[in-house]
C-alpha angles and dihedrals in degrees: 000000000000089000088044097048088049101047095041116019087041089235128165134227096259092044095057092047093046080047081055116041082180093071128065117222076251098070094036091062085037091054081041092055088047093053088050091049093047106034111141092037094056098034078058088056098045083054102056087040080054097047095040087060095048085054103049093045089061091050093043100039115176125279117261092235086049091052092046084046094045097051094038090051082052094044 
């Protein structure tokens, strides 16, 4: 999840660590230095976790009475 926040959510260090109180600055930046040094390994299994929810998503689709909540909560 701390890969993930900083790739996609364009989080620092210090904003992931203040999202999870559970963690210090110090393992953020541990967890960071884990990521650089594994790069292509952990970018390939963003990227099946990625892939595994779309598909799921196509075989699970939402419920029509969560669609019809959902946009009338946005209107």
């Amino acid at each position: 999840m701390v890969v993930a926040d900083y790739l996609w959510r364009g989080w620092s260090a210090d904003e992931i660590a203040r999202q999870y109180p559970y963690l210090t600055l110090a393992e953020v930046h541990a967890a960071m230095t884990y990521y650089f040094d594994h790069r292509e390994e952990i970018d390939n299994e963003l990227v099946i976790e990625y892939r595994d929810v779309e598909e799921w998503k196509k075989t699970h689709p939402t419920p029509p009475l969560l669609v019809r909540l959902k946009h009338q909560a946005n209107c």
